[in-house]
NUSE-773518 format. One line per 4 residues: their letters; for each residue x, y, z of N, C-alpha, C. Coordinates in Angstrom, 2 decimals. Layout:
! residues N
a> X,Y,Z,X,Y,Z,X,Y,Z ~ ...;
//
This chain:
! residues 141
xxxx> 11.69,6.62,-5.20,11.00,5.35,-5.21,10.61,5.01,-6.65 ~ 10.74,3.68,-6.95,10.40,3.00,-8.32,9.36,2.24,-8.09 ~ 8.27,1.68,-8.42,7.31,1.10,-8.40,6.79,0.73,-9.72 ~ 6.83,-0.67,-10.27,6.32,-1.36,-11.42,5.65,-2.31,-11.55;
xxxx> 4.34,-2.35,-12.11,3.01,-3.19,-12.07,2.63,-3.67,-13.49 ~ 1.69,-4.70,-14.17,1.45,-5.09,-14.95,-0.02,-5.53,-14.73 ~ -1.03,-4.33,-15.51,-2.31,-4.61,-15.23,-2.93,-5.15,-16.43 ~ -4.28,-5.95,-16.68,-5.04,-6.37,-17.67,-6.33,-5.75,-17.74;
xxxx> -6.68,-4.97,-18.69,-7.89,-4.32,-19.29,-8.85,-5.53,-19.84 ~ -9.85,-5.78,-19.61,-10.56,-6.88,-20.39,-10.73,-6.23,-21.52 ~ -11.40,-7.73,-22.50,-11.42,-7.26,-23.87,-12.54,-5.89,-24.64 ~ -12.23,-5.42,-24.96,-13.23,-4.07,-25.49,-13.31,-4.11,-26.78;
xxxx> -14.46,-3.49,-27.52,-14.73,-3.79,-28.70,-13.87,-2.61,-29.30 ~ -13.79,-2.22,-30.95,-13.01,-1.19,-31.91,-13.45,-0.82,-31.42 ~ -12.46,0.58,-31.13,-12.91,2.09,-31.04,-11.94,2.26,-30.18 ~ -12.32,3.73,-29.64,-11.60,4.49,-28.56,-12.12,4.29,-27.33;
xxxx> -11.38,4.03,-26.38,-12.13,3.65,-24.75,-11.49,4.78,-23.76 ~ -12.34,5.16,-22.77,-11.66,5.87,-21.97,-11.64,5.31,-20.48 ~ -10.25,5.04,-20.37,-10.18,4.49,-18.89,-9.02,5.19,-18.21 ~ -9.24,5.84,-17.89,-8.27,6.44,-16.73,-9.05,5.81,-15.24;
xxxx> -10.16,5.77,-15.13,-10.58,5.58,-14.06,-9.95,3.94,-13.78 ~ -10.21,3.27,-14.63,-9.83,2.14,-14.75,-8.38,1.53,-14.06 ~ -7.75,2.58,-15.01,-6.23,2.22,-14.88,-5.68,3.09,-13.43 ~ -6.56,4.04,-12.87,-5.51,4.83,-11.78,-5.92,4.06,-10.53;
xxxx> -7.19,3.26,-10.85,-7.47,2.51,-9.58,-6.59,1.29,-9.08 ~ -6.09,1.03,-10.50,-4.85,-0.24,-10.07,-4.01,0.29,-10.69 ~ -3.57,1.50,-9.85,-2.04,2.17,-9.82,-1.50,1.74,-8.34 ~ -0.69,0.89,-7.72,-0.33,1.05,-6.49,0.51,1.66,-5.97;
xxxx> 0.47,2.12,-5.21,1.58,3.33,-4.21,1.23,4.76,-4.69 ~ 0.09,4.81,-6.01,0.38,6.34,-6.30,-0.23,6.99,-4.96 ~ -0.82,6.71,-4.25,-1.51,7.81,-3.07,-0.04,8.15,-2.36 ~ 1.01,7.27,-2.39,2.25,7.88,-1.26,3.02,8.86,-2.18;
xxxx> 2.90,8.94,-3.52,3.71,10.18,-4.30,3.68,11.52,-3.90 ~ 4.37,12.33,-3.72,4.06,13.48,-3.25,4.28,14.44,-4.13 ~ 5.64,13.91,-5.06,5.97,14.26,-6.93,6.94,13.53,-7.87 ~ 5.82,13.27,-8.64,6.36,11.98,-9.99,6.12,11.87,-11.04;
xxxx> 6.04,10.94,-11.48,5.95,10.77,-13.15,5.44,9.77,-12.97 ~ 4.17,8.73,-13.88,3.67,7.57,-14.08,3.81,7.34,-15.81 ~ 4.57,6.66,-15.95,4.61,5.96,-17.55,4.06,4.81,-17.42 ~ 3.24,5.04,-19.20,2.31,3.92,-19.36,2.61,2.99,-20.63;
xxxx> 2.90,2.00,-20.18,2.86,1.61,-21.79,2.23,0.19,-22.45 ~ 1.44,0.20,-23.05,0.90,-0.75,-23.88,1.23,-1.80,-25.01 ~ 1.62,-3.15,-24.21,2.49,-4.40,-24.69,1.53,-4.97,-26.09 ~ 1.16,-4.21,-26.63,0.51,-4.21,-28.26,1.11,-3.92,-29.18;
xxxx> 0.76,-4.16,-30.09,1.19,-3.97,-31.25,-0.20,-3.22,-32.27 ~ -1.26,-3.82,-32.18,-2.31,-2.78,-32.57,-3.37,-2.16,-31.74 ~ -3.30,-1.83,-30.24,-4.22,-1.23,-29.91,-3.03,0.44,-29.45 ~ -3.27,1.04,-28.40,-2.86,1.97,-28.78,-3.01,2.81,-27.06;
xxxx> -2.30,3.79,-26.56,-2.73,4.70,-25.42,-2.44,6.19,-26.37 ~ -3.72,7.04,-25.52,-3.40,8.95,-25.95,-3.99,9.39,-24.81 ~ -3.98,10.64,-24.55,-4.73,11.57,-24.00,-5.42,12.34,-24.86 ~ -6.46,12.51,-24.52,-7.57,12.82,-24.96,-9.13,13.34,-23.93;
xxxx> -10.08,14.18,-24.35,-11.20,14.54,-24.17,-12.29,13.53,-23.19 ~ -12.24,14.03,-21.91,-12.59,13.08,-21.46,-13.95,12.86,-20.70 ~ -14.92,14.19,-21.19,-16.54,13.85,-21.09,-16.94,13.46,-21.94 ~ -17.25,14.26,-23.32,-18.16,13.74,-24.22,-17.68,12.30,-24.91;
xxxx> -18.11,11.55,-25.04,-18.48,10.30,-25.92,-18.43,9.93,-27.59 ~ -18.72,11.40,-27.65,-18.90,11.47,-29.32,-17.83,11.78,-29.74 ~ -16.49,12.47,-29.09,-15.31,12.60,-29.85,-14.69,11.42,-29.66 ~ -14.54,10.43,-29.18,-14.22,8.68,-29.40,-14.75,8.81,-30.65;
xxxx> -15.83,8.52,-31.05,-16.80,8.15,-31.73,-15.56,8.80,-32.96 ~ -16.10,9.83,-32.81,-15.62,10.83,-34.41,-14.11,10.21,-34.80 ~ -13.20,10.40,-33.48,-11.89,10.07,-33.54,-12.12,8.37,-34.32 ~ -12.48,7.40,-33.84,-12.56,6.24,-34.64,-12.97,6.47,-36.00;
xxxx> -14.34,7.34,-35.84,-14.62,7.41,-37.56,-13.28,7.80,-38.62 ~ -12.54,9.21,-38.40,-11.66,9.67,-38.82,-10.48,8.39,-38.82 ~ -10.47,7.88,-37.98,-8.97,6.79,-38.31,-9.67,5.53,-39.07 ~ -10.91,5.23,-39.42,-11.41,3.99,-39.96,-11.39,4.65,-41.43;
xxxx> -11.09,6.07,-41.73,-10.64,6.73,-43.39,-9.70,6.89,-43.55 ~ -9.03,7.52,-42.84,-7.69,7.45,-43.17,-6.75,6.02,-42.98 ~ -7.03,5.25,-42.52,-6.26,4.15,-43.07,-7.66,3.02,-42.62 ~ -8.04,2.48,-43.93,-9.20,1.86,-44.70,-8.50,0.22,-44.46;
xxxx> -9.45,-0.37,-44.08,-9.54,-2.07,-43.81,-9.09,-2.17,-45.26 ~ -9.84,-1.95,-45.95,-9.87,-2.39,-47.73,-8.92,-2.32,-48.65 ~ -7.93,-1.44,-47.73,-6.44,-0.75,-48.75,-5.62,-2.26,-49.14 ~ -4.86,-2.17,-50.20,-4.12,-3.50,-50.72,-2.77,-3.91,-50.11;
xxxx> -3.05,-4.21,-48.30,-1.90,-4.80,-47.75,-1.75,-5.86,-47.91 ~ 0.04,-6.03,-47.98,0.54,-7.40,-47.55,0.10,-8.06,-46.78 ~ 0.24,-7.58,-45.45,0.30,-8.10,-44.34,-1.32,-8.36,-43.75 ~ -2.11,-9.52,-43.71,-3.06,-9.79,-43.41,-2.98,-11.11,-43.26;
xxxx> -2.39,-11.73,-41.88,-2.25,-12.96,-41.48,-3.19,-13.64,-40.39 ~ -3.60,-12.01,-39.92,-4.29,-12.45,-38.88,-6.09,-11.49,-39.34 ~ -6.33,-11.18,-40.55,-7.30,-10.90,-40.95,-6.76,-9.19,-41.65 ~ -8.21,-8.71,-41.68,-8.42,-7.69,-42.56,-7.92,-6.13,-41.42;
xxxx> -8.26,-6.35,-40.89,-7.73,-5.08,-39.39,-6.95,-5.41,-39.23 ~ -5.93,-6.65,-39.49,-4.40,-6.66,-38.47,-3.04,-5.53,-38.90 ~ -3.31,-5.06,-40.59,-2.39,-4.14,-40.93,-2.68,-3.04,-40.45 ~ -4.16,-2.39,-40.38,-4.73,-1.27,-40.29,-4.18,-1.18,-38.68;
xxxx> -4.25,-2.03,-37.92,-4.43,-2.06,-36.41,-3.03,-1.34,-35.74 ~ -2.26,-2.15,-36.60,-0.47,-1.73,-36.80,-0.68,0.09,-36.59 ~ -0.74,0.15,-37.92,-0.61,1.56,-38.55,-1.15,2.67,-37.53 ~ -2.34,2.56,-37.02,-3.04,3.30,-35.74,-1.89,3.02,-34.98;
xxxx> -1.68,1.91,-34.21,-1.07,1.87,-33.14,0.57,2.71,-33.04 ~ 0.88,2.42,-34.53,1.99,3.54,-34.68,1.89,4.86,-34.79 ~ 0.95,5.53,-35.04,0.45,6.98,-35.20,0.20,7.63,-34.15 ~ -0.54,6.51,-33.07,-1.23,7.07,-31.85,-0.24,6.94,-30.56;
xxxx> 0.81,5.65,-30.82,1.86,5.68,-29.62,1.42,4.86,-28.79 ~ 2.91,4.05,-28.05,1.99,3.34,-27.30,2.36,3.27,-25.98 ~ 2.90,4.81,-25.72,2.81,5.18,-24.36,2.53,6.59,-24.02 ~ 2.03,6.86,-22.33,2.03,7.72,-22.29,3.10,8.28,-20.87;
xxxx> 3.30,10.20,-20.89,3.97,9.91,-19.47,3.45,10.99,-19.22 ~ 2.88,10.86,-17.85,2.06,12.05,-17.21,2.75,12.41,-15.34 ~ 2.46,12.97,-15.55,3.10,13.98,-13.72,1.73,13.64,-13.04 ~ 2.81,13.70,-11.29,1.81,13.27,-10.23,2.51,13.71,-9.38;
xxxx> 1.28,14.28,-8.48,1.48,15.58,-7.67,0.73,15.21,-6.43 ~ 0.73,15.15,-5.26,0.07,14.39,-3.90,-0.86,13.35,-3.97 ~ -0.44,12.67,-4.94,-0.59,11.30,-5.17,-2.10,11.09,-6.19 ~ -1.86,11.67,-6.91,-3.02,12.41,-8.10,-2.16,12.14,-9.42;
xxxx> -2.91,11.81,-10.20,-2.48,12.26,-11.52,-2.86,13.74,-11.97 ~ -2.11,14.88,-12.69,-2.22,15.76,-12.79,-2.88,16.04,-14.11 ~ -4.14,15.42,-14.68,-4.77,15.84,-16.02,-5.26,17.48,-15.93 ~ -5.42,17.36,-17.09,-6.03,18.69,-17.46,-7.67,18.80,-17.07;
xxxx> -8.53,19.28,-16.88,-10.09,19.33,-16.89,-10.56,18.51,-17.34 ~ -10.68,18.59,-18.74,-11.09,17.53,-19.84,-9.82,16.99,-20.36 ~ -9.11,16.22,-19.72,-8.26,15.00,-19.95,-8.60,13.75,-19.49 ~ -8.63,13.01,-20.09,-8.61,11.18,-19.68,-7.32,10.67,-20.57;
xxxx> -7.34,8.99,-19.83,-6.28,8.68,-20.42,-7.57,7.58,-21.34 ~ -6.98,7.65,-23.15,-7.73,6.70,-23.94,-7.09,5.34,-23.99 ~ -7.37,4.60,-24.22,-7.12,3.15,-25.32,-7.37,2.78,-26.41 ~ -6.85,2.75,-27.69,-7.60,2.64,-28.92,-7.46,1.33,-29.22;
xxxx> -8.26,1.13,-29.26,-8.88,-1.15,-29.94,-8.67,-0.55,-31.19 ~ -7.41,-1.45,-31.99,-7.84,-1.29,-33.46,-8.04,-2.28,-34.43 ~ -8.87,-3.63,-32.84,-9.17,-4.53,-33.97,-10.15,-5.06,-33.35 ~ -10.78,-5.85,-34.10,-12.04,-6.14,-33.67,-12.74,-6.73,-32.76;
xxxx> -11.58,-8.03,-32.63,-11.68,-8.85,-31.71,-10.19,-8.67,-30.46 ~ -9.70,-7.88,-30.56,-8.27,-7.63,-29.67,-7.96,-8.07,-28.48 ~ -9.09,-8.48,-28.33,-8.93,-9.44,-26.62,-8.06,-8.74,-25.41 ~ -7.91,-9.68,-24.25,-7.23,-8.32,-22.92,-5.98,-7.89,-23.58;
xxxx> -5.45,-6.41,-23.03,-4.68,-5.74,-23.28,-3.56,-5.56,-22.13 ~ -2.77,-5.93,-21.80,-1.56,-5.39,-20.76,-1.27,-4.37,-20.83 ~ -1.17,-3.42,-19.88,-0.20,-2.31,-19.48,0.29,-2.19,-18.18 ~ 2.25,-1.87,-18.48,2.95,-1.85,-18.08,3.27,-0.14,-17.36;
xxxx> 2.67,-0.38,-16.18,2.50,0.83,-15.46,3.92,1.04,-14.28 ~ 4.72,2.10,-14.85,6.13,2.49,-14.45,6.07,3.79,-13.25 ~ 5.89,3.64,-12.00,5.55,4.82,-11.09,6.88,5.41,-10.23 ~ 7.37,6.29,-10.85,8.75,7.39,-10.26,8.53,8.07,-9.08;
xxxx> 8.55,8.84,-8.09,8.41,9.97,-7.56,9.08,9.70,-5.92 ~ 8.79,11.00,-5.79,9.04,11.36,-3.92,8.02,10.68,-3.14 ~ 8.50,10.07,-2.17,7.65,9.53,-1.07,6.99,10.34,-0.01 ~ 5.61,10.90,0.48,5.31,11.85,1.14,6.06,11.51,2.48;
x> 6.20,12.65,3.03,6.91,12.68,4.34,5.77,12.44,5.29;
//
């Protein structure tokens, strides 16, 4: 079975967001999987999907701090048509990927303990985000 959906995240401010909860609730058909694959992918250009840490709060936090130094609003890009974050926004979104593909097992996503699925805003104002949610697997008997 193939199953393909196109969901909208409302707008979220910079940083790292964690929504798995978000996104598995408007997964449809995953409860009939019995074993699959769900690919995710994010119709952006600067925001971003990872897996990542998915109680504490403060490694978002840190993780944004660390990517707001290593590639700096202030650096001397070309490309700033759509403001001061639109190059920087790029550059994250290429580093971080902008999909993910995870296994599903009796109609579960199979994370780790402390796994969530993230979203990285890497701009300020980034407004809703699409993702293109791709669901593979066996149909339970």
């Amino acid at each position: 079975m193939w199953h393909q959906q196109t969901i909208t995240l409302g707008a979220k401010a910079r940083g790292f967001h964690l929504i798995t909860d978000e996104v598995v609730s408007q997964i449809e058909r995953l409860h009939e999987v019995q074993t699959g694959l769900v690919h995710l992918f994010i119709q952006h250009t600067s925001a971003s999907l990872t897996l990542n840490e998915n109680c504490d709060p403060t490694v978002r936090y840190d993780m944004e701090q660390h990517f707001m130094r290593t590639v700096p609003e202030n650096a001397p890009y070309e490309h700033d048509y759509e403001g001061r974050d639109d190059m920087p926004g790029h550059i994250k979104s290429s580093l971080l990927g902008a999909s993910l593909v995870l296994p599903v097992s009796r109609g579960r996503l199979l994370l780790g303990t402390w796994q969530g699925i993230w979203m990285g805003e890497h701009r300020i104002d980034g407004g809703q985000r699409r993702i293109v949610i791709t669901l593979q697997g066996e149909i339970q008997a």
